[in-house]
C-alpha positions as CSV (number, residue, x, y, z in Angstrom):
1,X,30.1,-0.9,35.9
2,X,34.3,-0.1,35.3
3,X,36.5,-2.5,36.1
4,X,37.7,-1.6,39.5
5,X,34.0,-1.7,40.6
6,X,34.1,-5.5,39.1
7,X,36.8,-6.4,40.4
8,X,35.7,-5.0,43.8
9,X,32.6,-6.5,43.7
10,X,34.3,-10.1,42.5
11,X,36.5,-10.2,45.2
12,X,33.5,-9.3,47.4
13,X,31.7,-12.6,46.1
14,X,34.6,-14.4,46.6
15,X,35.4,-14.0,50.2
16,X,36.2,-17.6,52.1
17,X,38.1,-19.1,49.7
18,X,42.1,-19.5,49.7
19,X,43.7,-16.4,49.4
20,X,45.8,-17.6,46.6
21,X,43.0,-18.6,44.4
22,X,41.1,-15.6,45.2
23,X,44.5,-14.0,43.5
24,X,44.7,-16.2,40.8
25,X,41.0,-15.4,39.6
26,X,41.0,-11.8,40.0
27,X,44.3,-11.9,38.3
28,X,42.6,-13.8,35.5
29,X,39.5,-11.2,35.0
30,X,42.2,-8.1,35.3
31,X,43.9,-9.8,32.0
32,X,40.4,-10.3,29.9
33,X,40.2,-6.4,30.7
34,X,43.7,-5.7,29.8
35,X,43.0,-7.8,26.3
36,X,39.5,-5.9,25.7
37,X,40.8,-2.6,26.3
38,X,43.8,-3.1,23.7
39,X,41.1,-3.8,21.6
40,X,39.0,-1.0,21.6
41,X,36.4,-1.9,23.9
42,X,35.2,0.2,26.9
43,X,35.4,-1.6,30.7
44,X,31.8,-0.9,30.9
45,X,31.1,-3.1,27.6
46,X,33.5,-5.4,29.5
47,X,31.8,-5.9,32.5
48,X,28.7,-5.9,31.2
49,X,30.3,-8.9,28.6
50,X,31.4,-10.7,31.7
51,X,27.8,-10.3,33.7
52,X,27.4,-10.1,37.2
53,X,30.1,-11.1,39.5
54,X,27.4,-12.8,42.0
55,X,26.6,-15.3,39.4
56,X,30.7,-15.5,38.1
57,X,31.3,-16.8,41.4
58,X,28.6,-18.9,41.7
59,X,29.3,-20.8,39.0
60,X,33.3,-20.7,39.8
61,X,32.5,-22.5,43.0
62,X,30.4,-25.0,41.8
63,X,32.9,-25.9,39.0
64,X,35.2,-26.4,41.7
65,X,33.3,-28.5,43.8
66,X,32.2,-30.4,41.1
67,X,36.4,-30.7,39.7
68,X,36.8,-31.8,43.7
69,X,33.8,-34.8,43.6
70,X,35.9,-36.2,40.1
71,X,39.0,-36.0,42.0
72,X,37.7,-37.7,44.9
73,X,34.5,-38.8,45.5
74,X,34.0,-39.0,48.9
75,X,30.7,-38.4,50.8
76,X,31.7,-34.9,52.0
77,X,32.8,-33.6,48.1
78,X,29.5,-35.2,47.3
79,X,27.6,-33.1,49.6
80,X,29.1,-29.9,49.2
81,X,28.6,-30.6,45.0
82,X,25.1,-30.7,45.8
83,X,25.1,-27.5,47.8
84,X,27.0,-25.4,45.3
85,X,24.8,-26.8,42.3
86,X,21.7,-26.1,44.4
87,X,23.0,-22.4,44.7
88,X,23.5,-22.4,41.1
89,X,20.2,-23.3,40.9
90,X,18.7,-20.4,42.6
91,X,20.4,-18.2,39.4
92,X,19.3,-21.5,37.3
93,X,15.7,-22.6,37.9
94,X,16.5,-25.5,34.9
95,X,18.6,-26.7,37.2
96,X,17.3,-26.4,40.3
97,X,13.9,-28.5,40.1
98,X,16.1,-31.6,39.2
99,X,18.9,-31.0,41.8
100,X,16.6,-30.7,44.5
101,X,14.5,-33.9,43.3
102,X,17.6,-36.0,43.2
103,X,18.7,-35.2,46.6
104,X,15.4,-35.6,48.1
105,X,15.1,-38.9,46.8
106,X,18.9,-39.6,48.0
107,X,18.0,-38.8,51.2
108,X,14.9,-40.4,51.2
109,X,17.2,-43.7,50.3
110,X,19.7,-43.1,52.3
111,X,17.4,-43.0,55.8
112,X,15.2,-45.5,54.9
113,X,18.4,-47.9,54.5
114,X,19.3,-46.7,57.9
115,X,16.2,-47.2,59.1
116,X,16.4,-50.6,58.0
117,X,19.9,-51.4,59.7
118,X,18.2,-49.7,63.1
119,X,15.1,-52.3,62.9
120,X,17.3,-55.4,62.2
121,X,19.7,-54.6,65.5
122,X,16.6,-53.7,67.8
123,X,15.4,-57.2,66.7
124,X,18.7,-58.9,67.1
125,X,18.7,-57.3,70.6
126,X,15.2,-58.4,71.4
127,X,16.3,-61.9,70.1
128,X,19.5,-61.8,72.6
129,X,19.0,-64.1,75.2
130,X,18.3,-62.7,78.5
131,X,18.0,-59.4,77.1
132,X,15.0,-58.8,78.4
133,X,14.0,-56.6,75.9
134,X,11.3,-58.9,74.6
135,X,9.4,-58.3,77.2
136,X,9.4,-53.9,76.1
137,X,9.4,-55.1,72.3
138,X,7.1,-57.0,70.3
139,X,7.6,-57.8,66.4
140,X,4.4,-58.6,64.3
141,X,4.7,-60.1,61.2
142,X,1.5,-61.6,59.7
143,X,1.8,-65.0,59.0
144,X,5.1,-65.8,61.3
145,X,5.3,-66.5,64.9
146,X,7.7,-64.1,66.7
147,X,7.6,-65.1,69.8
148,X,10.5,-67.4,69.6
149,X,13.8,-65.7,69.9
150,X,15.3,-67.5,66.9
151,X,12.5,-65.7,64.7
152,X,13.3,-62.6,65.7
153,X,16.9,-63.4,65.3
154,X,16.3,-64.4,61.9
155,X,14.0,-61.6,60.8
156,X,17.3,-59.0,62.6
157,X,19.5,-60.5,60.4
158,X,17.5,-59.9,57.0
159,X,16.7,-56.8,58.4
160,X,20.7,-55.9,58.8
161,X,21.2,-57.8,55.4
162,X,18.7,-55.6,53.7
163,X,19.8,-52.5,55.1
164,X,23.7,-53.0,54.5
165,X,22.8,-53.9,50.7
166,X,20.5,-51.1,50.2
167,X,23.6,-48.7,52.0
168,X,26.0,-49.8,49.5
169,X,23.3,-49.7,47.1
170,X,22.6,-45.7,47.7
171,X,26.5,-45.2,47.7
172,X,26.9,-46.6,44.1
173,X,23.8,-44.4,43.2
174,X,25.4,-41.3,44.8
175,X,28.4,-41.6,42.7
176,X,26.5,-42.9,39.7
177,X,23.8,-39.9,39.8
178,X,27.0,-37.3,40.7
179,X,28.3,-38.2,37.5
180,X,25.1,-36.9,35.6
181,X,24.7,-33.9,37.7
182,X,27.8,-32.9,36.6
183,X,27.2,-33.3,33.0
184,X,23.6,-31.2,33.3
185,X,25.4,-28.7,35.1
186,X,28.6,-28.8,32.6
187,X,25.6,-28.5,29.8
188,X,23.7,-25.2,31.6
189,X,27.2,-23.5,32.2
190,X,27.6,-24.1,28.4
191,X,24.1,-22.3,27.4
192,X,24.3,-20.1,29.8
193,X,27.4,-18.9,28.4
194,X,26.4,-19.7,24.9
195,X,28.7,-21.9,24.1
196,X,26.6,-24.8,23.6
């Protein structure tokens, strides 16, 4: 491959993001030919240096969604992290088992806490007074009478409780667990590239 095939195929891979960024790589891999030819080498020995511009751009987009979750670590950065590092992972199987455990155990979290929050506001409804809704609802607890409303009020609001602590719980283990994907993923780039 010569470099206007390269750079062909890296723009290519790089269609949907900004224009200007798009411009600002490909002007970056146009200057390590520039420098490799001044030294001798041949584009092909370049390109073949540089490896396949699939996986380049790969990588190039899950370093930038990784540098956008550091800058602000919001649930949608968070999520598109995880998308980018589970494509890396396809080129990556190291890191692709323990991506995709992580965020099936997230996820797993994260709809059991809602879950929980869902059953403590059906039993606060139930336990509303002239709801009605006892009568299409019954809670079952071994060992505790539910038939009063204020039991089923009570068992709502651990219920909510539970739920609300175990949601703020998952969020601190999002960011906390982000944090250490990006340092696996940091460490594969580097031996990958042999670096590390």
């Amino acid at each position: 491959m010569n470099q206007d095939s390269f750079i062909r195929s890296l723009r290519g891979e790089l269609k949907g993001l900004d224009p200007h960024e798009i411009e600002d790589i490909v002007a970056d891999y146009c200057e390590y030919f520039r420098d490799g030819i001044a030294s001798g080498r041949t584009e092909e020995d370049i390109a073949s240096s540089l490896g396949n511009p699939r996986h380049l751009v790969r990588e190039l987009r899950a370093e930038s969604s990784i540098k956008q979750w550091e800058e602000r670590k919001s649930g949608g950065n968070f999520v598109r992290m995880l998308g980018a590092l589970v494509g890396l992972g396809f080129l990556n199987l190291i890191l692709l088992g323990p991506v995709l455990a992580i965020i099936t155990v997230l996820f797993a979290l994260f709809v059991a806490s809602i879950a929980l929050l869902i059953a403590g506001v059906a039993a606060l409804l139930v336990a509303a007074p002239g709801s009605g809704l006892d009568q299409l609802v019954t809670i079952n607890l071994p060992d505790l009478d539910m038939s009063s409303e204020d039991s089923a009020a009570f068992v709502g609001l651990i219920l909510v409780f539970v739920g609300s602590a175990w949601t703020i719980l998952n969020y601190y283990l999002s960011k906390w667990t982000g944090t250490l994907l990006i340092k696996y993923a940091r460490l594969n780039f580097q031996l990958i590239k042999g670096t590390a």
